[in-house]
Backbone as numpy.savetxt, mean C-alpha at the origin, in Angstrom:
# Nx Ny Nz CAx CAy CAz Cx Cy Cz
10.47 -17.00 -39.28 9.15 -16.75 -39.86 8.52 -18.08 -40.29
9.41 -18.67 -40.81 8.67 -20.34 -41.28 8.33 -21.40 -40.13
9.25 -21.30 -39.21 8.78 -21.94 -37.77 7.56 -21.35 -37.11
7.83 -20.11 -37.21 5.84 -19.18 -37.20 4.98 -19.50 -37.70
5.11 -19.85 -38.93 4.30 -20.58 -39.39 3.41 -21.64 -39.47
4.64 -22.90 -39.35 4.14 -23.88 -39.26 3.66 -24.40 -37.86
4.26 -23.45 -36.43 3.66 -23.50 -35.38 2.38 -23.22 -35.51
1.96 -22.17 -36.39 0.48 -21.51 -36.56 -0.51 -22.38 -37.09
0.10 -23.38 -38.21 -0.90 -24.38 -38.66 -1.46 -25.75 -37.77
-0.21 -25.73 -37.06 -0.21 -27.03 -36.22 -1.26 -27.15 -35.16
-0.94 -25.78 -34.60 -1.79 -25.31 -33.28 -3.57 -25.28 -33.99
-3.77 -24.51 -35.30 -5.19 -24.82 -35.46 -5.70 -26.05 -35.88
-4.34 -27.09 -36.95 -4.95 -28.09 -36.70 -5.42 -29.34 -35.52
-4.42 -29.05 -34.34 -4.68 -29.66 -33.24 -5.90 -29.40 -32.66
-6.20 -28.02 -32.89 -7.75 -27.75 -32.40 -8.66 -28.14 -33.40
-8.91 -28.38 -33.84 -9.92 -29.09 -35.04 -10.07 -30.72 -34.83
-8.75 -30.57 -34.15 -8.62 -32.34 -33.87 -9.54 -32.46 -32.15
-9.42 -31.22 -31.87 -10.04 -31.81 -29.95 -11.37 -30.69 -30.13
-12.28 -30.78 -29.89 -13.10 -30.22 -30.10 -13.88 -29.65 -28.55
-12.95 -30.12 -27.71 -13.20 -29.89 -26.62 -11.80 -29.46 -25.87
-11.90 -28.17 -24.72 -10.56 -28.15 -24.77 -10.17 -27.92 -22.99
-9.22 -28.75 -22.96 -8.81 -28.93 -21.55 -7.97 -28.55 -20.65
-7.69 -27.48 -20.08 -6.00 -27.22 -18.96 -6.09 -28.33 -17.92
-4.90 -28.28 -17.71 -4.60 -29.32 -16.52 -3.11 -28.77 -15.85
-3.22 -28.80 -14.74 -2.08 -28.24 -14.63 -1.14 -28.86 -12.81
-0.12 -28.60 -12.33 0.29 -29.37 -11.65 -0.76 -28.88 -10.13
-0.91 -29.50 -9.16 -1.44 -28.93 -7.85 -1.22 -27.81 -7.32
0.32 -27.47 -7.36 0.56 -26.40 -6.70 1.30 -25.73 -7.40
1.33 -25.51 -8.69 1.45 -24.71 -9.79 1.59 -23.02 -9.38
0.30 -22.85 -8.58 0.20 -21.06 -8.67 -0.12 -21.34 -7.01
0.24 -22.01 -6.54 0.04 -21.78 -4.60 1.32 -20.71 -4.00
0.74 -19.96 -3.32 1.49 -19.38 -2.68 1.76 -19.85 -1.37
3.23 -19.39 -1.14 3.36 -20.11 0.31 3.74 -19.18 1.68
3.06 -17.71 1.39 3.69 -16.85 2.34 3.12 -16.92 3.66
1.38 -17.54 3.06 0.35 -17.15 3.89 0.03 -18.52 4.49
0.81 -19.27 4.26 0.44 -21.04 4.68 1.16 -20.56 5.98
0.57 -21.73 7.30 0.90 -21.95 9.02 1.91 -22.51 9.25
2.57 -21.55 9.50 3.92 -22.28 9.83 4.78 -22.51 8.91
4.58 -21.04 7.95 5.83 -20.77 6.89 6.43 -19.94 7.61
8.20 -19.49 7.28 8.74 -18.94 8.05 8.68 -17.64 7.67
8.64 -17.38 6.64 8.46 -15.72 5.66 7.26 -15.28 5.58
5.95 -16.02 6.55 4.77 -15.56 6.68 4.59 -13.68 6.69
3.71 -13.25 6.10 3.70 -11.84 5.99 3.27 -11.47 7.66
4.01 -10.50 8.01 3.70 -10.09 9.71 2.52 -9.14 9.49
1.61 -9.04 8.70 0.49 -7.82 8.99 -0.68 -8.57 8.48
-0.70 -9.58 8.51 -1.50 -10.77 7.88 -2.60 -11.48 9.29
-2.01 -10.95 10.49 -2.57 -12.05 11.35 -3.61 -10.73 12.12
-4.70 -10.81 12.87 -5.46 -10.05 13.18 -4.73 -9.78 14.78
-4.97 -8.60 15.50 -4.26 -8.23 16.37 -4.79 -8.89 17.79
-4.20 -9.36 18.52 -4.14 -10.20 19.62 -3.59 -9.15 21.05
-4.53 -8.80 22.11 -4.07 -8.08 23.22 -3.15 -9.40 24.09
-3.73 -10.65 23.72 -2.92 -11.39 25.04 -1.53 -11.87 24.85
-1.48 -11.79 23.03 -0.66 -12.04 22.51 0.73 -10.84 22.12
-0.08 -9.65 22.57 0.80 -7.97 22.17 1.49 -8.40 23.77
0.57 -8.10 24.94 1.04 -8.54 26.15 2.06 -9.20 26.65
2.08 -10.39 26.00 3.41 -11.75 26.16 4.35 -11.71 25.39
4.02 -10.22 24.51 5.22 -10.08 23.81 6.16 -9.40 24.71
5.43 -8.16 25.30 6.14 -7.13 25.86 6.67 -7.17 26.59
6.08 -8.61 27.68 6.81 -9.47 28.68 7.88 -10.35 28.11
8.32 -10.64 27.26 9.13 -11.34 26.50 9.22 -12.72 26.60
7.85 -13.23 26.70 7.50 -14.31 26.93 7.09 -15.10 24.98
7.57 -14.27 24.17 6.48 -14.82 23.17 6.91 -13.58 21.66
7.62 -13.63 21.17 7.73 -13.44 19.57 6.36 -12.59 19.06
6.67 -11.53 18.28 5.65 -10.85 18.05 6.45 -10.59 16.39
5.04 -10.31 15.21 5.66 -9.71 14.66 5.63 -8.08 14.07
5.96 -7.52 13.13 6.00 -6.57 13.78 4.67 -5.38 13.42
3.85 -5.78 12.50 2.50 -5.92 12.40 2.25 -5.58 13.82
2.22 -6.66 15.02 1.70 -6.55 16.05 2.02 -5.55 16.58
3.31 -5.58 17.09 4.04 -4.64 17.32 3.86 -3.11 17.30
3.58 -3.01 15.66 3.42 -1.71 15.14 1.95 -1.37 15.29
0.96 -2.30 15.20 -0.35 -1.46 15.75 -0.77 -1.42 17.35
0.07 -2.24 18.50 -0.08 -2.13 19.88 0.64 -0.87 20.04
1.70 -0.53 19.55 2.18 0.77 19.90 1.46 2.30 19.62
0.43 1.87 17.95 -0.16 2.80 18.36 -1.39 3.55 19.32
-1.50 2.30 19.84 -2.44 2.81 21.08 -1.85 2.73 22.76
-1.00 1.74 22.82 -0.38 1.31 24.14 1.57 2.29 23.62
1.76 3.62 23.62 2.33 4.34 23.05 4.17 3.63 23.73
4.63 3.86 23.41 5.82 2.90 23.80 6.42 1.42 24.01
5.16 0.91 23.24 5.46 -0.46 23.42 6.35 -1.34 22.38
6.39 -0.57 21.26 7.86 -0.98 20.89 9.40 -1.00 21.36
9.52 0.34 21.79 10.82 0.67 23.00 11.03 -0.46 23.50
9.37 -0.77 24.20 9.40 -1.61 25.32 9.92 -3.07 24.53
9.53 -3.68 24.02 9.60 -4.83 23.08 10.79 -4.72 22.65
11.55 -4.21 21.94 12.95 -3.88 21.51 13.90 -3.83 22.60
12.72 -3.78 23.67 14.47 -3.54 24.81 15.57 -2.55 25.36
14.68 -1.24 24.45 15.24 -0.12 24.68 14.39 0.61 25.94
14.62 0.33 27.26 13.54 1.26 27.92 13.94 2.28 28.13
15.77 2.97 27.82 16.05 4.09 27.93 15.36 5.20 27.09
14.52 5.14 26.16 13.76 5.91 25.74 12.63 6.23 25.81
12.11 5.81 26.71 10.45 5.46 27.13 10.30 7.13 27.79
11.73 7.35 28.75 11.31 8.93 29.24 10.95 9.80 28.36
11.49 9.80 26.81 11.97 10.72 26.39 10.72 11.15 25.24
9.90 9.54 25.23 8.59 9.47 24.62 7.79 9.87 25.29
7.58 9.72 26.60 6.56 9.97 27.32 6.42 11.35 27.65
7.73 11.80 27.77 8.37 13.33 28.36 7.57 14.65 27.04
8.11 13.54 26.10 7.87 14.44 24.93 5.96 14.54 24.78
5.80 13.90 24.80 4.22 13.65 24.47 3.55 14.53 24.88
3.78 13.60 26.69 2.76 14.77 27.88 3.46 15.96 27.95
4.25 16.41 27.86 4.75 17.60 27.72 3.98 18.78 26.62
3.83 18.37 25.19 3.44 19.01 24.32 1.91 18.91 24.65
1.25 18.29 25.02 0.17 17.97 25.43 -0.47 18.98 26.22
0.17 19.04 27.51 0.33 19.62 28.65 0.49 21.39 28.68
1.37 21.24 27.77 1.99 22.69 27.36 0.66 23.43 26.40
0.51 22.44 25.57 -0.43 22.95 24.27 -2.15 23.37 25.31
-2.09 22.35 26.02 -3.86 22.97 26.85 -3.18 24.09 27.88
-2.50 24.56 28.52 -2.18 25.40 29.53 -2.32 26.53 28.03
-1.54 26.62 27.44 -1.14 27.95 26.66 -2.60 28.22 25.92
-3.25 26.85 25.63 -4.40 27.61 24.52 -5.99 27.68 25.78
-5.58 27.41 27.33 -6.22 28.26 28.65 -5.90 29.41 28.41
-4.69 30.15 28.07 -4.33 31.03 28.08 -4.86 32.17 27.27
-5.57 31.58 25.98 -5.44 32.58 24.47 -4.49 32.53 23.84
-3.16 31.58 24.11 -2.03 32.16 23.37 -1.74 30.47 22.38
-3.02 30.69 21.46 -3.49 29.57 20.55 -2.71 29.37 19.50
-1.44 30.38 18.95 -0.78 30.02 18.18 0.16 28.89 18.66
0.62 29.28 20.11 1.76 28.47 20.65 1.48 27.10 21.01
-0.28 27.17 21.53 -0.34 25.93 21.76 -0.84 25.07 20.92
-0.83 26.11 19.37 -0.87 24.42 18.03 0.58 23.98 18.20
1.42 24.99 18.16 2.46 24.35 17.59 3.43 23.57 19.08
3.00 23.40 20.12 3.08 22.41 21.12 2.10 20.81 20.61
0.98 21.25 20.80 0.31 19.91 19.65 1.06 19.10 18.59
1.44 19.78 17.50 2.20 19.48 16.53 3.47 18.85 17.01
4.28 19.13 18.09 5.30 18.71 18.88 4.94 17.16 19.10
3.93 17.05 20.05 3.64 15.83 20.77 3.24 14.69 19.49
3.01 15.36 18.72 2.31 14.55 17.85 3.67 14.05 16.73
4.33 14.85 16.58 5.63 14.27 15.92 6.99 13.62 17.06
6.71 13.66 18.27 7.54 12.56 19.13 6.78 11.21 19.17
5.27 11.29 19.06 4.40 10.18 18.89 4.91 9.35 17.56
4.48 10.25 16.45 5.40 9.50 15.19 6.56 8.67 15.27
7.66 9.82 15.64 8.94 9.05 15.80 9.26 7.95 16.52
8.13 7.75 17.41 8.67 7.05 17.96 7.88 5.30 17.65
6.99 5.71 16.91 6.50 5.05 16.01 7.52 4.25 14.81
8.39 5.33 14.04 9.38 5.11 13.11 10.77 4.70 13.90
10.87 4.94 15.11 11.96 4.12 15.94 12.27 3.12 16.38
10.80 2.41 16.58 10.39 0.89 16.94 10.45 0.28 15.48
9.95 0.50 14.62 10.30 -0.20 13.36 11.51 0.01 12.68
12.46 1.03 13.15 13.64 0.98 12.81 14.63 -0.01 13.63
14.12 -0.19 14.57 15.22 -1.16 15.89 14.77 -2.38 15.98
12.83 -2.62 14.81 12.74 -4.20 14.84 13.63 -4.78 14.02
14.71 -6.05 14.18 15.43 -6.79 13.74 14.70 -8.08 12.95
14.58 -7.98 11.90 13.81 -9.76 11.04 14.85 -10.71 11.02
14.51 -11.17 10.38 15.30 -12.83 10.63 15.62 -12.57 9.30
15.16 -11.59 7.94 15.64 -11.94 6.47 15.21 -10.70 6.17
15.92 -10.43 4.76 15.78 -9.29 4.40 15.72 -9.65 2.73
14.47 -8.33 2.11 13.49 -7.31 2.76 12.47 -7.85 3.52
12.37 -7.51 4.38 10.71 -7.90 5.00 10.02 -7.04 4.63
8.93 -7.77 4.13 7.97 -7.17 3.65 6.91 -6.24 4.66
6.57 -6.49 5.81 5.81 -5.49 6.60 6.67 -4.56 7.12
7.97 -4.85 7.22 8.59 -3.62 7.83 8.85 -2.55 6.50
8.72 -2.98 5.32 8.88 -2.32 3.92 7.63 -1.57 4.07
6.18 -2.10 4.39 4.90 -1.83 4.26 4.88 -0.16 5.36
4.96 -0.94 6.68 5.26 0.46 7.56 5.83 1.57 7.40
6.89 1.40 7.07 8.16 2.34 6.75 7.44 3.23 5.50
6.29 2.95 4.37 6.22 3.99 3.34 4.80 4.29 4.22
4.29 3.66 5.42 2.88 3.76 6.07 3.41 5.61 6.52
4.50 5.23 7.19 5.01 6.43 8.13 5.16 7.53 7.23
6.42 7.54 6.44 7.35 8.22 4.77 7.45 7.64 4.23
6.19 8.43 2.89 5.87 7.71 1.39 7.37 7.90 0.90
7.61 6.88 0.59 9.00 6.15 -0.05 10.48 5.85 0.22
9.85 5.43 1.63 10.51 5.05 2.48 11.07 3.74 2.41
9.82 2.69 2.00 9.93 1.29 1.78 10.18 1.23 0.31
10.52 2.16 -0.79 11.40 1.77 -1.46 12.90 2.49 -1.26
12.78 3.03 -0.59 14.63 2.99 -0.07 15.11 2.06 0.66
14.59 1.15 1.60 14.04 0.12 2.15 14.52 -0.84 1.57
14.21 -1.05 0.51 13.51 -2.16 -0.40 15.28 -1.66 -1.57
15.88 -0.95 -1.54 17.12 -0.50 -2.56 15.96 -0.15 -3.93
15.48 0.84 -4.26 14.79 0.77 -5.27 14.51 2.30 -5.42
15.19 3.09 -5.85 15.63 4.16 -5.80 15.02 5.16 -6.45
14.97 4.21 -7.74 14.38 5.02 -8.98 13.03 5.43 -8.94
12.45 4.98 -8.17 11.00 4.82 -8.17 10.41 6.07 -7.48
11.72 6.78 -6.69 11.26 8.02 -5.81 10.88 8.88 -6.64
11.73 9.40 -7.66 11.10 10.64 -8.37 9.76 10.49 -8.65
9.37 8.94 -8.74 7.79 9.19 -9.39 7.02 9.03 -8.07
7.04 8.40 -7.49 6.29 9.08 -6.22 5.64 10.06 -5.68
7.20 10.54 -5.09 7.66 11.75 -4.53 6.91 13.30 -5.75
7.19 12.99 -6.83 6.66 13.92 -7.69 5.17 13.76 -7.99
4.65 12.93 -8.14 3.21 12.74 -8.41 2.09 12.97 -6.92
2.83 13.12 -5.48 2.57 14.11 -4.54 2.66 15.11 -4.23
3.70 15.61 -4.74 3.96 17.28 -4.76 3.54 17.67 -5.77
2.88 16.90 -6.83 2.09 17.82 -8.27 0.81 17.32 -7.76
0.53 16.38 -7.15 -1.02 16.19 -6.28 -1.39 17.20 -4.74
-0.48 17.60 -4.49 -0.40 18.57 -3.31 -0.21 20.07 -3.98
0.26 20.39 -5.21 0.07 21.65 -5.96 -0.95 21.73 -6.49
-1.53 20.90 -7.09 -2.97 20.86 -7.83 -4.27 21.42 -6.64
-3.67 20.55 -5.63 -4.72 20.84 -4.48 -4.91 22.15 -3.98
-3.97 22.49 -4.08 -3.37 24.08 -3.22 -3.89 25.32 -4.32
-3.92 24.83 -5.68 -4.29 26.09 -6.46 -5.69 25.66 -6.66
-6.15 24.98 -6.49 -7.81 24.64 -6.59 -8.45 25.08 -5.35
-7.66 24.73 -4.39 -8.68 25.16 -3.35 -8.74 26.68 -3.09
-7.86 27.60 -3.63 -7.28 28.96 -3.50 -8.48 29.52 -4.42
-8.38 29.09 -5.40 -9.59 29.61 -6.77 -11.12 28.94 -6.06
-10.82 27.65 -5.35 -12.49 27.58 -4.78 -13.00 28.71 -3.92
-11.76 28.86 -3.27 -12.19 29.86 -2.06 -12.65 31.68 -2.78
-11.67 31.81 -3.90 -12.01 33.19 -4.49 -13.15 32.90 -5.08
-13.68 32.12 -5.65 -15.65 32.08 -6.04 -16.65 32.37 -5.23
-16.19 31.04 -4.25 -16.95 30.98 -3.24 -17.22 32.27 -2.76
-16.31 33.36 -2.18 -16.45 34.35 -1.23 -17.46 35.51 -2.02
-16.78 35.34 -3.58 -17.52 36.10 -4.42 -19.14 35.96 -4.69
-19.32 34.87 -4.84 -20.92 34.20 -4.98 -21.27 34.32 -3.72
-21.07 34.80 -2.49 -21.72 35.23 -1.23 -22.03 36.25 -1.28
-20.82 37.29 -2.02 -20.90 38.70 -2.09 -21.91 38.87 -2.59
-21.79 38.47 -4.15 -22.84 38.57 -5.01 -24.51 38.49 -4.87
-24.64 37.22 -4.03 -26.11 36.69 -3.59 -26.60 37.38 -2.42
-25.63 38.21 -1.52 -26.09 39.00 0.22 -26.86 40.09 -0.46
-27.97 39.85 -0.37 -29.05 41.34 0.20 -28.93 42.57 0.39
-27.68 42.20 1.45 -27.28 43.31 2.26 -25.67 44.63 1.88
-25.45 43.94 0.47 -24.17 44.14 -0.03 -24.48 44.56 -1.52
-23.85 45.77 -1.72 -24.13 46.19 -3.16 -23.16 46.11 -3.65
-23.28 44.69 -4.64 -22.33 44.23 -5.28 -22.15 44.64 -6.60
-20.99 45.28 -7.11 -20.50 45.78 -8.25 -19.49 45.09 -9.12
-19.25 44.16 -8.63 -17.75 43.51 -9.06 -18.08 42.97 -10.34
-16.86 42.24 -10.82 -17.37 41.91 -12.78 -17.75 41.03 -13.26
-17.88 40.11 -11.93 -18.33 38.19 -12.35 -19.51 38.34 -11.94
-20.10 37.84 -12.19 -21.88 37.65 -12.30 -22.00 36.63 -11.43
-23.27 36.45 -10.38 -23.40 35.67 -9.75 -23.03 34.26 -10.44
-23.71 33.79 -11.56 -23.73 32.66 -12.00 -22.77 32.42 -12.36
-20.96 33.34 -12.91 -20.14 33.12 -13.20 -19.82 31.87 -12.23
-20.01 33.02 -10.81 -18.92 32.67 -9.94 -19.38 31.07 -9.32
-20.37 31.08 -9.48 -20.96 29.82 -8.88 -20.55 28.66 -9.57
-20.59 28.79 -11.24 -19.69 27.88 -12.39 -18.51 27.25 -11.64
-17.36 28.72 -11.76 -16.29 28.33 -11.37 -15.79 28.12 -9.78
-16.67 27.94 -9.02 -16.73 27.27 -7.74 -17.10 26.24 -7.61
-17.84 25.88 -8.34 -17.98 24.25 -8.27 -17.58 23.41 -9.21
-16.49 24.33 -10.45 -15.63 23.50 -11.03 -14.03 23.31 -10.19
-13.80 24.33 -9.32 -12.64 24.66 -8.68 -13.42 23.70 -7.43
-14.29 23.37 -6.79 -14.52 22.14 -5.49 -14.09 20.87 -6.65
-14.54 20.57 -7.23 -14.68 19.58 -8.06 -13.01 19.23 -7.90
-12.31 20.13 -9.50 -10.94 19.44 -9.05 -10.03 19.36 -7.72
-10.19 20.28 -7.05 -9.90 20.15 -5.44 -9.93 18.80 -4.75
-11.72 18.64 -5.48 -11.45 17.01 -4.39 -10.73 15.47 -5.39
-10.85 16.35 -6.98 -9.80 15.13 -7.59 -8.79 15.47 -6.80
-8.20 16.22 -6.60 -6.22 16.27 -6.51 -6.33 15.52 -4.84
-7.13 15.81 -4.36 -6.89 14.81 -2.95 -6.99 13.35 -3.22
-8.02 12.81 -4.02 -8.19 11.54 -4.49 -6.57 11.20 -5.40
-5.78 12.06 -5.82 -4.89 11.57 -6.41 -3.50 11.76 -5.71
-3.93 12.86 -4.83 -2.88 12.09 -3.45 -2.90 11.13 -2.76
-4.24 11.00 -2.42 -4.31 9.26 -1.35 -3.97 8.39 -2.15
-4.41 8.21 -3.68 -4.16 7.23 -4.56 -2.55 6.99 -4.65
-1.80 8.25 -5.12 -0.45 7.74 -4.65 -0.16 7.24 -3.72
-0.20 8.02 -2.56 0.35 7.28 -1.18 -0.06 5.99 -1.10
-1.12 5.71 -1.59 -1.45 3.71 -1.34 -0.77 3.59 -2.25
-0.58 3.86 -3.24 0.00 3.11 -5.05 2.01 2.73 -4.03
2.20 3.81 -3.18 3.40 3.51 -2.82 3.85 2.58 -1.71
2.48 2.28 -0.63 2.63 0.97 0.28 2.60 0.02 -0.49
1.64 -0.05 -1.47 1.44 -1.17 -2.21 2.67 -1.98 -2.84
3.03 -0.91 -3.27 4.23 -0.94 -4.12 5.71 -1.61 -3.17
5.67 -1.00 -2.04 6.75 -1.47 -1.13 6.38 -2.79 -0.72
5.43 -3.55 -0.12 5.16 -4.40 0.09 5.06 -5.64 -1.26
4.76 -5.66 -2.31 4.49 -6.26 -3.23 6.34 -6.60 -3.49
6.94 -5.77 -3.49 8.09 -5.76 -4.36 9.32 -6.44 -3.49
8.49 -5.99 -2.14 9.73 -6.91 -1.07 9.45 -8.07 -1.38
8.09 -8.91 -1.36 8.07 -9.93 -1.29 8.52 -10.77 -2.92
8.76 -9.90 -3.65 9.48 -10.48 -5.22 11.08 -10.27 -5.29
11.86 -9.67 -4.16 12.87 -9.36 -4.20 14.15 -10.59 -5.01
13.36 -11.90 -4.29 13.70 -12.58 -4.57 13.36 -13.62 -6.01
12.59 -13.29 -6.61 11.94 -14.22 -7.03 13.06 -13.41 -8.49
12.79 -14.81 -9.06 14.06 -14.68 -10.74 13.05 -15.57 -11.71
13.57 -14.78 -12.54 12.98 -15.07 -14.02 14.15 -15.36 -14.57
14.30 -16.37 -15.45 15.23 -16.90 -16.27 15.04 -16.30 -17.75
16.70 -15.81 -18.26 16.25 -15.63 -19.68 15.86 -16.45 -20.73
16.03 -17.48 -20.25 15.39 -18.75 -21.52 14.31 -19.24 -21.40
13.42 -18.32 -21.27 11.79 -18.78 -21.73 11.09 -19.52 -22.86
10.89 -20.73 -22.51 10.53 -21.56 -23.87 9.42 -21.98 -23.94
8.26 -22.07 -24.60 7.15 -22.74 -25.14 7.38 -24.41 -25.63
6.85 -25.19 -25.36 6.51 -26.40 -25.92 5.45 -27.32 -25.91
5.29 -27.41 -27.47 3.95 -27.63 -28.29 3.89 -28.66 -28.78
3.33 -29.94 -27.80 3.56 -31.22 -28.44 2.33 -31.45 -28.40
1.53 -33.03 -29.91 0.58 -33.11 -29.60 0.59 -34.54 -28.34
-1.02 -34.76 -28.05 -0.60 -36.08 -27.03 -2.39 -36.36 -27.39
-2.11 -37.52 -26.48 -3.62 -38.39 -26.38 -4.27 -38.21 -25.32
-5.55 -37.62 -25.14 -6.37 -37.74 -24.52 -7.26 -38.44 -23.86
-7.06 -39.62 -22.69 -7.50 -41.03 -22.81 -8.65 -40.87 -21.40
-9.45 -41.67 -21.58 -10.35 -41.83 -20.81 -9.96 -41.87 -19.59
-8.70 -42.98 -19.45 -8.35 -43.08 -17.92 -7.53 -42.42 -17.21
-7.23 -41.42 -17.96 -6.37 -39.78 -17.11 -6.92 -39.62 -15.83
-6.41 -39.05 -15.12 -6.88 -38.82 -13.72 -7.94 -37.72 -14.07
-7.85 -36.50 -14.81 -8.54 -35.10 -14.76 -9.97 -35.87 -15.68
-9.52 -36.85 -16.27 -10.74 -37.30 -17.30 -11.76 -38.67 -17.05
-11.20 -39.06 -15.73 -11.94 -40.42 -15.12 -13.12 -39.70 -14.74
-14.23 -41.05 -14.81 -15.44 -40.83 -14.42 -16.21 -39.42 -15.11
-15.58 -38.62 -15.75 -16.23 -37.27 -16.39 -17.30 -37.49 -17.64
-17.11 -39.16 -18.30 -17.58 -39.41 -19.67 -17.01 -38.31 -21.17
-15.69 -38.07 -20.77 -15.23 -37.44 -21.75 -14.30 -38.72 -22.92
-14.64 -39.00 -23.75 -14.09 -39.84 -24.93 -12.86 -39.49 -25.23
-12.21 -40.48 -25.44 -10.85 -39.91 -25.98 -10.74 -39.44 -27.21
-9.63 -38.60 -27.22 -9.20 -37.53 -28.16 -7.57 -37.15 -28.85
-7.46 -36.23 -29.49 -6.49 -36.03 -29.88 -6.01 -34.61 -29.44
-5.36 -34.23 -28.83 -5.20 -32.92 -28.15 -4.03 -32.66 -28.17
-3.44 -31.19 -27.86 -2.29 -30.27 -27.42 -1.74 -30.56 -25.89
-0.67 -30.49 -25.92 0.27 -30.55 -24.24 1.13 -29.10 -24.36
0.51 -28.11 -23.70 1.63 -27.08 -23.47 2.50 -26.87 -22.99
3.96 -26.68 -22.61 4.73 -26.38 -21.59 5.30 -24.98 -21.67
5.19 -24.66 -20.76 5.81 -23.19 -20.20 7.17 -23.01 -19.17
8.37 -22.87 -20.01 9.61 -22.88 -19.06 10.06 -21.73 -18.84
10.09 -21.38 -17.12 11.07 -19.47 -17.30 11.28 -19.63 -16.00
């Protein structure tokens, strides 16, 4: 408490002493170095997408990362397989695709529209997987990588913190989507019972007896749209809160904080011919030197 103290007096009398007040700090103090040319831990989803450069990957003429990778595949559909080196699966992507594809327009020619959603739904989850197969078989040079952390919760929210060993973090996730996906589900259920009612109510043609009053129902229909479209806003909000989260945390995996965090509060002189104070016409002074150790 007495070292509190007298730190407390010192510090306002030092300011009384500089009446002007200055940071200075080293060059590359707060530089990051993920995003500098020709760092090796450069973030892979950082660089804008290149066809000549997706190309010379696939030919294996040329290093891709997996950023690239992962958005050429979603339009050029197998081109991770391809890139990875696995072409034994290329049938089984392609098979699967046009197949559900194929299947899903013949059957819903048919009328028989239940079968051919759920052929749709088929093609469209071999498309996925095979999406989540190429980023499972890309190999990094270090671990966590951070874009393959990023993808992986892109595909399954919380994915890239299993990814990432970070375990704990699922329940809140995982739960703050399924209470954002319940919220949604009973709002839109109660939008829809207003709604149908306030049609009833307002048709001409319908002698409506029921016990909510037009204007009830109209209230609670556009308080039931209302939270409906919060609980979607607080699903997307999770699902980003959880890429975010995977990506941010890979790239700190490493980073350490020391427990001996120390402050030091010395005073010093403020002299004309400082580098930060040449040519500025600032007079010399009597000033504070902070240091920050952790």
């Amino acid at each position: 408490m007495r070292k509190s103290s007298l730190l407390t007096i010192f510090l306002v009398f030092g300011l009384m002493l500089c009446p002007d007040v200055h940071a200075q700090f080293k060059d590359k103090a707060f530089s990051q170095q993920y995003n500098d040319d020709g760092a090796a831990d450069k973030d892979s989803l950082d660089v804008l997408f290149s066809f000549k450069d997706y190309f010379a990957g696939l030919g294996h003429k040329k290093e891709l990362k997996i950023g690239e990778v992962f958005g050429g595949s979603m339009v050029f559909i197998g081109g991770c397989q391809i890139y990875n080196k696995q072409y034994w699966k290329l049938p089984i992507v392609y098979g699967g695709i046009l197949g559900g594809v194929g299947s899903g327009v013949y059957l819903n020619s048919q009328g028989n529209h239940d079968a051919a959603k759920w052929c749709f739904i088929g093609a469209g989850a071999v498309y996925w997987a095979s999406l989540l197969d190429g980023t499972i078989s890309f190999k990094p040079d270090y671990y966590p990588h951070p874009g393959k952390a990023t993808i992986y919760s892109i595909l399954v929210p919380g994915l890239g913190q299993i990814y990432n060993k970070e375990y704990w973090k699922l329940p809140i996730y995982w739960g703050g989507m399924v209470a954002s996906y319940y919220f949604y589900s009973t709002n839109r259920v109660n939008y829809e019972r207003y709604r149908n009612i306030y049609k009833e109510a307002t048709d001409p043609d319908i002698e409506y007896k029921g016990p909510i009053t037009a204007d009830v129902a109209k209230y609670y229909r556009d308080v039931y749209r209302r939270y409906r479209d919060y609980s979607i806003l607080a699903l997307a909000a999770v699902y980003l809160l959880q890429i975010i989260d995977a990506n941010v945390f890979s790239y700190m995996h490493d980073f350490n904080v020391a427990d001996d965090v120390a402050l030091d509060v010395t005073p010093t002189v403020i002299a004309p011919d400082m580098q930060f104070a040449s040519g500025t016409g600032i007079p010399a002074g009597v000033g504070l030197s902070l240091g920050l150790k952790f």
